[in-house]
N, CA, C and O atoms as a GROMACS GRO file, in nm:
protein
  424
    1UNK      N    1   0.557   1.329   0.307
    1UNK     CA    2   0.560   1.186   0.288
    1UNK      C    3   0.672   1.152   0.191
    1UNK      O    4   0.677   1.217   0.087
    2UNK      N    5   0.744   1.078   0.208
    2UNK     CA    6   0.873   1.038   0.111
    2UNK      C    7   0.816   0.883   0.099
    2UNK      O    8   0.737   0.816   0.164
    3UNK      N    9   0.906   0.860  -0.031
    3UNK     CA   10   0.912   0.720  -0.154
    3UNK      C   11   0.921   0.610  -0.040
    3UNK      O   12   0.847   0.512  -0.041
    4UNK      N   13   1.033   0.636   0.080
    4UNK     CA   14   1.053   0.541   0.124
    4UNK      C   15   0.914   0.499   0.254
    4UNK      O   16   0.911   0.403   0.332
    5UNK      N   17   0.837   0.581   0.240
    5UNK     CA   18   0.732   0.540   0.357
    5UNK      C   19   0.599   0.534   0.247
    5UNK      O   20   0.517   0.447   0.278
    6UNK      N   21   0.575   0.590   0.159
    6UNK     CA   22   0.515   0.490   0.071
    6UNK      C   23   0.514   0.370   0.030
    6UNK      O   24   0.413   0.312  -0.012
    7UNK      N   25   0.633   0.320   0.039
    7UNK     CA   26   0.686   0.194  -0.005
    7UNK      C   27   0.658   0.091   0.070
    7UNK      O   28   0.599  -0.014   0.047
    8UNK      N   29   0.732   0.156   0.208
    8UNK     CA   30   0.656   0.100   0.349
    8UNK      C   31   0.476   0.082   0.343
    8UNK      O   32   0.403  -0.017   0.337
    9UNK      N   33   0.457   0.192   0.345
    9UNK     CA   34   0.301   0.146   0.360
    9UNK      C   35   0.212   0.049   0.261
    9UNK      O   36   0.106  -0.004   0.293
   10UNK      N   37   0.292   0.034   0.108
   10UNK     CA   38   0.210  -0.003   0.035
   10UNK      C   39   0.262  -0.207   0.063
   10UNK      O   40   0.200  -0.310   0.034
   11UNK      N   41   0.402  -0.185   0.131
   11UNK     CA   42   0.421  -0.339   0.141
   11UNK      C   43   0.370  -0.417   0.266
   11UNK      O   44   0.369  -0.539   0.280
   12UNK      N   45   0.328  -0.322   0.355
   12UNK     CA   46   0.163  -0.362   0.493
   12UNK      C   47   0.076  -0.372   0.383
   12UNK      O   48   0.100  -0.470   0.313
   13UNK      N   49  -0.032  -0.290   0.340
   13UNK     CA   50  -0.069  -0.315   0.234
   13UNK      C   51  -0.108  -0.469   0.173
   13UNK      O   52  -0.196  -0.554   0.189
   14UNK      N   53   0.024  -0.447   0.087
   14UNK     CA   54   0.022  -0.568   0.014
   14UNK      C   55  -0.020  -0.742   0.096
   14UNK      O   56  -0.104  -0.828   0.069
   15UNK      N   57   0.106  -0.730   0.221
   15UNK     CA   58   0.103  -0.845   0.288
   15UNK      C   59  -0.032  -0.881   0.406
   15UNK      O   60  -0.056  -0.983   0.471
   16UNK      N   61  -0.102  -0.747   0.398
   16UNK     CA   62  -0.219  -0.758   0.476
   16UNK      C   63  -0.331  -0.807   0.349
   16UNK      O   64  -0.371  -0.921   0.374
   17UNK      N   65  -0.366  -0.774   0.274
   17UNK     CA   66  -0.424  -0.803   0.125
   17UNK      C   67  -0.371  -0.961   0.123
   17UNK      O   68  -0.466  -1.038   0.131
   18UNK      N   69  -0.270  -1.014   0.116
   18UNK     CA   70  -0.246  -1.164   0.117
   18UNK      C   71  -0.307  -1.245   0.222
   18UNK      O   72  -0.327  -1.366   0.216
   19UNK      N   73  -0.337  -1.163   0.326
   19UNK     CA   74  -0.322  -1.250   0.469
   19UNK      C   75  -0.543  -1.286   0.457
   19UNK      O   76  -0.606  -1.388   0.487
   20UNK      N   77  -0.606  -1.113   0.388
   20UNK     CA   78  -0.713  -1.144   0.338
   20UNK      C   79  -0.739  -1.236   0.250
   20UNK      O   80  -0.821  -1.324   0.272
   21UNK      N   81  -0.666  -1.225   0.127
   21UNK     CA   82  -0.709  -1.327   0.036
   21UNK      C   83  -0.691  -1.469   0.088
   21UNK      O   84  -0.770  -1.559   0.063
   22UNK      N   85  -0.589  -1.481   0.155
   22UNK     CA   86  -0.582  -1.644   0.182
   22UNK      C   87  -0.734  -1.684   0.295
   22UNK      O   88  -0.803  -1.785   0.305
   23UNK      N   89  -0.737  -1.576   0.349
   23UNK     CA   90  -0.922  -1.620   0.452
   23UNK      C   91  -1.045  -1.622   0.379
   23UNK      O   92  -1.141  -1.691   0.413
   24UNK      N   93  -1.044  -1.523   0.248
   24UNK     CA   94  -1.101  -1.555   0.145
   24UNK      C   95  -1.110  -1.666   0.077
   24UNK      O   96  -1.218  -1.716   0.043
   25UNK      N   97  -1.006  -1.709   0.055
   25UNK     CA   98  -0.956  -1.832  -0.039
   25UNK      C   99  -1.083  -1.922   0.050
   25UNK      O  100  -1.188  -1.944  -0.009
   26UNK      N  101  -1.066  -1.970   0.195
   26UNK     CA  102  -1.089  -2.020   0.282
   26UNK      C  103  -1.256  -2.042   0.307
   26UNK      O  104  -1.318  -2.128   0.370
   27UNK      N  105  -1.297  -1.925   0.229
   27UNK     CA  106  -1.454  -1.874   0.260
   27UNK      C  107  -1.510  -1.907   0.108
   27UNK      O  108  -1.624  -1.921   0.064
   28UNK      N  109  -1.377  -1.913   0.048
   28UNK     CA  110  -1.458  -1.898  -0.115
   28UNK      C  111  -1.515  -1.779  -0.147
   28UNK      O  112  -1.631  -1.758  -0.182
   29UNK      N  113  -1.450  -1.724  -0.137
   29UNK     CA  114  -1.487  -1.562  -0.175
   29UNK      C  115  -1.385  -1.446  -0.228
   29UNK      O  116  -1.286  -1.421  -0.160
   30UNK      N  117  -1.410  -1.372  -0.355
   30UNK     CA  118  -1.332  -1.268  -0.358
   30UNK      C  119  -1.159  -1.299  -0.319
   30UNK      O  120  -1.094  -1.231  -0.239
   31UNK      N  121  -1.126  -1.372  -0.367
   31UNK     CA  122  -0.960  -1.347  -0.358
   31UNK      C  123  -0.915  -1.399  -0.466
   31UNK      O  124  -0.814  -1.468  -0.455
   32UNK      N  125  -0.986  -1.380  -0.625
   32UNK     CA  126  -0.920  -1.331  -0.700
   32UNK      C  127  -0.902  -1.171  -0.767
   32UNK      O  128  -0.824  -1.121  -0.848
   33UNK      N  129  -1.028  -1.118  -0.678
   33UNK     CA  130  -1.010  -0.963  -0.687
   33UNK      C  131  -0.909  -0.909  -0.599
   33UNK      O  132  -0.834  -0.822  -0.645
   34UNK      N  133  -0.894  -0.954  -0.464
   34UNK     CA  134  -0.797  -0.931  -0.354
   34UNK      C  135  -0.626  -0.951  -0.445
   34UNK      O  136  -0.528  -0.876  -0.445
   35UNK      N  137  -0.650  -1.081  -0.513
   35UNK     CA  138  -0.478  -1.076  -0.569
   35UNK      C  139  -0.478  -0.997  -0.672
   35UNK      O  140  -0.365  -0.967  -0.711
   36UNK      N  141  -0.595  -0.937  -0.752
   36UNK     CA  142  -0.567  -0.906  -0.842
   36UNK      C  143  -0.550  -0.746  -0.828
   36UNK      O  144  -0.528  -0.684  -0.933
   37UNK      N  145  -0.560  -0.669  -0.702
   37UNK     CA  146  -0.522  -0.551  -0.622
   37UNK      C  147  -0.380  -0.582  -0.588
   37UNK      O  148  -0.284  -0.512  -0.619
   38UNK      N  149  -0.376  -0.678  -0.529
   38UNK     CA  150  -0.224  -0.645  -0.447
   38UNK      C  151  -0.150  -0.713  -0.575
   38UNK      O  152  -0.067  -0.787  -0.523
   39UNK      N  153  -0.139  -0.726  -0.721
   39UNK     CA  154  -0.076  -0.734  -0.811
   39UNK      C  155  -0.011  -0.548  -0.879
   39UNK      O  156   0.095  -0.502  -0.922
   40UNK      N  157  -0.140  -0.501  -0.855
   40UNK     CA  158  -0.138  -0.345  -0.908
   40UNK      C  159  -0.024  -0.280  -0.786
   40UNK      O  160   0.082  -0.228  -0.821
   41UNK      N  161  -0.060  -0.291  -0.653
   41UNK     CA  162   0.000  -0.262  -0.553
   41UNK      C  163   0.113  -0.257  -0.553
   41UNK      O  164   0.179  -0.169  -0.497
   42UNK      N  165   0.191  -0.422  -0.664
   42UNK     CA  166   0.343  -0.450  -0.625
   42UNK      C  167   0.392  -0.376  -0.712
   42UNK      O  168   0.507  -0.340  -0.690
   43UNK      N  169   0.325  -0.326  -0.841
   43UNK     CA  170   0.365  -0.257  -0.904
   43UNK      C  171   0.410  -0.126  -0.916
   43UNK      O  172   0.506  -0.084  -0.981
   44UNK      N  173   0.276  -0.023  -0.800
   44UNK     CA  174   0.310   0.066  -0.798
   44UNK      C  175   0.434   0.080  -0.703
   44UNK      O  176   0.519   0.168  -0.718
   45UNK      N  177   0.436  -0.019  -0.600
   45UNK     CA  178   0.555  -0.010  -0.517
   45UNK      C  179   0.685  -0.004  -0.575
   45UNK      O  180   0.778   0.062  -0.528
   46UNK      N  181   0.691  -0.095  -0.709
   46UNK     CA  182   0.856  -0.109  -0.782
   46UNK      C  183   0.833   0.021  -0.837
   46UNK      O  184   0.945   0.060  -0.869
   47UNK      N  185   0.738   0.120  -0.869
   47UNK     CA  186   0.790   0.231  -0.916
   47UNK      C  187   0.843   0.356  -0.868
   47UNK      O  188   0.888   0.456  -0.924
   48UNK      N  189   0.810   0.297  -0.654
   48UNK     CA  190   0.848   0.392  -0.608
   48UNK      C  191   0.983   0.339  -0.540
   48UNK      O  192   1.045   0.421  -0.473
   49UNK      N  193   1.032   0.214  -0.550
   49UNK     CA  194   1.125   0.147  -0.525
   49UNK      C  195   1.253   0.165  -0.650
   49UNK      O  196   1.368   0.164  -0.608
   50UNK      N  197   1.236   0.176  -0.760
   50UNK     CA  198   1.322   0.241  -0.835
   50UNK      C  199   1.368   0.382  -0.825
   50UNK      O  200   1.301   0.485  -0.828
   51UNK      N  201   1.507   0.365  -0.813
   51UNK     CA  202   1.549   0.534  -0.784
   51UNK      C  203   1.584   0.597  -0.931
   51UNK      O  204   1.630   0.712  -0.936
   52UNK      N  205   1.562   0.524  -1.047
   52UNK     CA  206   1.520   0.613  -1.167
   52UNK      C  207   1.411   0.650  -1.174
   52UNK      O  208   1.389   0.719  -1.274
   53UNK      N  209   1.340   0.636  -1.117
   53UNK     CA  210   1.219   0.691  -1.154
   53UNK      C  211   1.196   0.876  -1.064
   53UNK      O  212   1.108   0.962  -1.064
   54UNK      N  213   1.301   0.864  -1.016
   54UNK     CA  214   1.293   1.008  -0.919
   54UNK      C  215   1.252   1.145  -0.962
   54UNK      O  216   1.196   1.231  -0.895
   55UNK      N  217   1.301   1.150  -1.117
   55UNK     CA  218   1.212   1.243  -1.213
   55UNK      C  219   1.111   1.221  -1.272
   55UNK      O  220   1.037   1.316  -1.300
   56UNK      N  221   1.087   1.127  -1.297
   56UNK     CA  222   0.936   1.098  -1.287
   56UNK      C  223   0.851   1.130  -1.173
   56UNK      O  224   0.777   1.227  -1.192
   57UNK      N  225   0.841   1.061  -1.039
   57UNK     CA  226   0.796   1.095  -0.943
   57UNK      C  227   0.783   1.287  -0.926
   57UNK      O  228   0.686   1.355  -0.893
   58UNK      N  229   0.919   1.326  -0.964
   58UNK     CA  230   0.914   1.480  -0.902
   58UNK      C  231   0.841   1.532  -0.998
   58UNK      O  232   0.778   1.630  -0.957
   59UNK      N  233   0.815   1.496  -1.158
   59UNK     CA  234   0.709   1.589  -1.245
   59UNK      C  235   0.575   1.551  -1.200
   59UNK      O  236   0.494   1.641  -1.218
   60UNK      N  237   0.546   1.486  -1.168
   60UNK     CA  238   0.371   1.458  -1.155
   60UNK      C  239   0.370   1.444  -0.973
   60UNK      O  240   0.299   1.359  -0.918
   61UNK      N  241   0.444   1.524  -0.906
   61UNK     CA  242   0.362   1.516  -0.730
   61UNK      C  243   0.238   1.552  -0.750
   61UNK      O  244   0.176   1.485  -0.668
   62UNK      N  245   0.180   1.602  -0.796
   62UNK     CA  246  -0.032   1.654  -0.800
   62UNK      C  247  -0.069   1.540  -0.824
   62UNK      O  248  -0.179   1.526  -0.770
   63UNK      N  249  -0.015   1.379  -0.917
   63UNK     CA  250  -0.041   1.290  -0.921
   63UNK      C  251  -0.064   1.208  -0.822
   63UNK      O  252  -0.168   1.153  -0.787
   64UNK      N  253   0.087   1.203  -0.763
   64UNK     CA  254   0.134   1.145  -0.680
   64UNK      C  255   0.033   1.160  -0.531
   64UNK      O  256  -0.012   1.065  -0.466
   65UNK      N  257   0.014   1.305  -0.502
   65UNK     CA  258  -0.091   1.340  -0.388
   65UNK      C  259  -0.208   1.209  -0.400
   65UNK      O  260  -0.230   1.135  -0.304
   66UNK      N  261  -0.274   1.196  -0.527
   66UNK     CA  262  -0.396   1.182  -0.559
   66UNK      C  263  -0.365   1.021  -0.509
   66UNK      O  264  -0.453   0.970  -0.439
   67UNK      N  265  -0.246   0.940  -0.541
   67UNK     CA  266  -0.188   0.805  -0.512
   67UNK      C  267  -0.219   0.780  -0.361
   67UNK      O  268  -0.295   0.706  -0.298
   68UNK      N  269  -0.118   0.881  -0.329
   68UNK     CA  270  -0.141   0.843  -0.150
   68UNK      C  271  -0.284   0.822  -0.095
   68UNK      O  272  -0.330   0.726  -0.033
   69UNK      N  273  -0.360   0.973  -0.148
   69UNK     CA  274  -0.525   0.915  -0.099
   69UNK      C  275  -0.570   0.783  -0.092
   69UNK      O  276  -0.596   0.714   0.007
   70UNK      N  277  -0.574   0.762  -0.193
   70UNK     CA  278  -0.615   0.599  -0.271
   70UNK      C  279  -0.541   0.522  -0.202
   70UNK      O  280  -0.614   0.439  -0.146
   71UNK      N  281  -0.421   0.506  -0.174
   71UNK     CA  282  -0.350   0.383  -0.063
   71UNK      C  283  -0.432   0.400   0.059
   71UNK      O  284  -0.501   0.318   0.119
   72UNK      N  285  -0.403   0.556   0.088
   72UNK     CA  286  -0.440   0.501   0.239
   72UNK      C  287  -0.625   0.495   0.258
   72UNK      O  288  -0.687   0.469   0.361
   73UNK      N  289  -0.673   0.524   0.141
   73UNK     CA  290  -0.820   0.494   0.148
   73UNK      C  291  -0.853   0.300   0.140
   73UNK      O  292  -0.944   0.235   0.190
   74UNK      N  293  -0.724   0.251   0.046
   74UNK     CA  294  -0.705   0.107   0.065
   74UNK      C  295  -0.683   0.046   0.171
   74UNK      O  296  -0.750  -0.047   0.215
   75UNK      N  297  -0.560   0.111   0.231
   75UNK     CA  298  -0.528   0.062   0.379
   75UNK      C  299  -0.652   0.048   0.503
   75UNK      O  300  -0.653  -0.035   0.594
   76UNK      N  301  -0.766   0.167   0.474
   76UNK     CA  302  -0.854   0.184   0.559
   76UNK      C  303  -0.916   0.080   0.549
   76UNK      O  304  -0.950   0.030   0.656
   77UNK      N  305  -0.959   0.005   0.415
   77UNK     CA  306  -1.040  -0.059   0.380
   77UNK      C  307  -1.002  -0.185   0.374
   77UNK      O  308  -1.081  -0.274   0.340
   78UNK      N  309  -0.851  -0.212   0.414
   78UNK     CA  310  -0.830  -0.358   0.413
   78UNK      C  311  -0.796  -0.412   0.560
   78UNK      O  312  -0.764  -0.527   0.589
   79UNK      N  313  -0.811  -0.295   0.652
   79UNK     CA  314  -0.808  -0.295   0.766
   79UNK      C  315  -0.967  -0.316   0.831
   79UNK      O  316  -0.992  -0.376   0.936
   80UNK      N  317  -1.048  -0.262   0.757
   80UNK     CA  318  -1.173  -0.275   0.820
   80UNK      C  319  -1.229  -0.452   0.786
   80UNK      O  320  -1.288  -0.529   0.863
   81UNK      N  321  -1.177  -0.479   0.619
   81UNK     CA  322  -1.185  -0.637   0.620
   81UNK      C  323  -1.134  -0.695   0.716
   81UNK      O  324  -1.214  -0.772   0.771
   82UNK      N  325  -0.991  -0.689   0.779
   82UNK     CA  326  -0.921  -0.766   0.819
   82UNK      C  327  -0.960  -0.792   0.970
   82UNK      O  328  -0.931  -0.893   1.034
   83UNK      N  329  -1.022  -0.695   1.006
   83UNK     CA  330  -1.116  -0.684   1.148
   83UNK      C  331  -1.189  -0.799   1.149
   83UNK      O  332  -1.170  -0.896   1.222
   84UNK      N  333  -1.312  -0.779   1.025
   84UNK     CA  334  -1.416  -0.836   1.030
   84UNK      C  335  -1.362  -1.002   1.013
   84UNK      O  336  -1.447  -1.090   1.031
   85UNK      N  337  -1.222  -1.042   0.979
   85UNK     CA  338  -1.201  -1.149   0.902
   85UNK      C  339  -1.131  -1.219   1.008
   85UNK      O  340  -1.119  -1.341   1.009
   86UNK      N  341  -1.072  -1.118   1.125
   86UNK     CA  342  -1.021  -1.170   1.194
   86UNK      C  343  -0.886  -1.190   1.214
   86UNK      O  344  -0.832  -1.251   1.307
   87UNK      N  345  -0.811  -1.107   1.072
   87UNK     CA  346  -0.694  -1.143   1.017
   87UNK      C  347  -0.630  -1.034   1.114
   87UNK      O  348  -0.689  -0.930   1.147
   88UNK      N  349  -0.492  -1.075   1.160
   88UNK     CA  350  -0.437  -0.962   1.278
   88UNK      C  351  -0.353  -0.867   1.177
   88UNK      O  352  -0.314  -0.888   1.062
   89UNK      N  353  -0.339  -0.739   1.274
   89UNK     CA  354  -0.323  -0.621   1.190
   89UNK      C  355  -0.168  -0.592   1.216
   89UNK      O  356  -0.139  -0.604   1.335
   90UNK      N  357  -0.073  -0.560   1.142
   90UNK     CA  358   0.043  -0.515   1.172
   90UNK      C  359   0.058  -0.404   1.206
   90UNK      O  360   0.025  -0.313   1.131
   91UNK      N  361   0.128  -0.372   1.366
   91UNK     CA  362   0.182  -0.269   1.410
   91UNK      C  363   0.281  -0.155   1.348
   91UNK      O  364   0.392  -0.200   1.376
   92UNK      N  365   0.295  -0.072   1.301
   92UNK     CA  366   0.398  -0.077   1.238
   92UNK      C  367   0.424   0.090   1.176
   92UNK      O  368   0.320   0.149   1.146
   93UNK      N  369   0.560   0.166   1.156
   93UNK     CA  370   0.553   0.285   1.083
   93UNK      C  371   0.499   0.312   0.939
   93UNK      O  372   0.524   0.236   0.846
   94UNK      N  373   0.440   0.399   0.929
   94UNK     CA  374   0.412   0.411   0.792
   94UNK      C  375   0.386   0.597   0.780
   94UNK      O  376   0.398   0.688   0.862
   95UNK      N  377   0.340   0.591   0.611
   95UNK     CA  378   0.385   0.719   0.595
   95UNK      C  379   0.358   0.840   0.695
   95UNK      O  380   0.424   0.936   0.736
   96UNK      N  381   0.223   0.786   0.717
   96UNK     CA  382   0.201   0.934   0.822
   96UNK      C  383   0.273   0.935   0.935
   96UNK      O  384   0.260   1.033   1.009
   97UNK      N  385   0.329   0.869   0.958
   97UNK     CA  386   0.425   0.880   1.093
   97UNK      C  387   0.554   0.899   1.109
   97UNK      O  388   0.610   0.935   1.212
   98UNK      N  389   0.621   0.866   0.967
   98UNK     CA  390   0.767   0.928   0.909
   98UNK      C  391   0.774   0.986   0.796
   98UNK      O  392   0.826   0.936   0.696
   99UNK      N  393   0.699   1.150   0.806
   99UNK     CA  394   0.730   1.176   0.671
   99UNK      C  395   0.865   1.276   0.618
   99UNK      O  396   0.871   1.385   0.561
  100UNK      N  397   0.950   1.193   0.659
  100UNK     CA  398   1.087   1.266   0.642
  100UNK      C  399   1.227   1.164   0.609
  100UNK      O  400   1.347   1.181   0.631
  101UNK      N  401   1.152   1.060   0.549
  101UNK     CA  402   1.270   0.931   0.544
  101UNK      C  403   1.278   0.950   0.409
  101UNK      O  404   1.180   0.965   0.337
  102UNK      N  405   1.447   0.949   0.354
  102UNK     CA  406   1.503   0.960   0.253
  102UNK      C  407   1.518   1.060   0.202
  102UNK      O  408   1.564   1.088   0.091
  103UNK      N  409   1.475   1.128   0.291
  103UNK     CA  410   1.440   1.301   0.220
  103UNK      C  411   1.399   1.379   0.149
  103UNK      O  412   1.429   1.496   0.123
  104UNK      N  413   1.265   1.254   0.088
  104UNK     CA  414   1.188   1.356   0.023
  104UNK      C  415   1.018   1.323   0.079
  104UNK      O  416   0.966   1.222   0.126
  105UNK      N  417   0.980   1.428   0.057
  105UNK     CA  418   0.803   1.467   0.096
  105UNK      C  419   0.764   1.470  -0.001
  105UNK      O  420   0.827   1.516  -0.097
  106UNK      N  421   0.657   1.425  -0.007
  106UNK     CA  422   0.541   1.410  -0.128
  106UNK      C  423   0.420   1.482  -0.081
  106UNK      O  424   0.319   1.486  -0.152
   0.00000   0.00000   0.00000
């Protein structure tokens, strides 16, 4: 898995998390916990979006492993909302399907 399909996945992610909170908003429900995820989200994304951070990233990959879980245990879970919500799902590459962009694997 490389930075750049993390990045990818966490900005589906993010914009699927918006597309919830705004049906939330709608229901009155939970979308200040929803923004207050995809706030953490944008963050971790600028840290994999910075290319100083590349030594960082390369000392803690055992970290980094533990990151990806957690996204894509998010992704699962904002996909199973987005079902139930009705909200349509984006087609689209993400890490597990290019893990060789930019040239590095995680």
């Amino acid at each position: 898995m490389s930075a750049f399909d993390i990045i990818s996945t966490l900005n589906i992610i993010i914009n699927l998390g918006l597309d919830i909170k705004a049906r939330f908003e709608s229901l009155n429900q939970a979308s200040e916990e929803i923004n207050l995820l995809n706030t953490k989200l944008r963050l971790l994304c600028k840290l994999f979006e910075d290319r100083g951070n590349d030594d960082i990233i390369t000392t803690h990959l055992s970290e980094i492993a533990m990151i990806v879980d957690i996204v894509q245990s998010i992704a699962q879970s904002y996909t199973t909302c987005a079902k139930a919500l009705g909200v349509e799902i984006p087609a689209t590459n993400t890490a597990a399907t290019k893990p060789e962009a930019r040239g590095k694997k995680y």
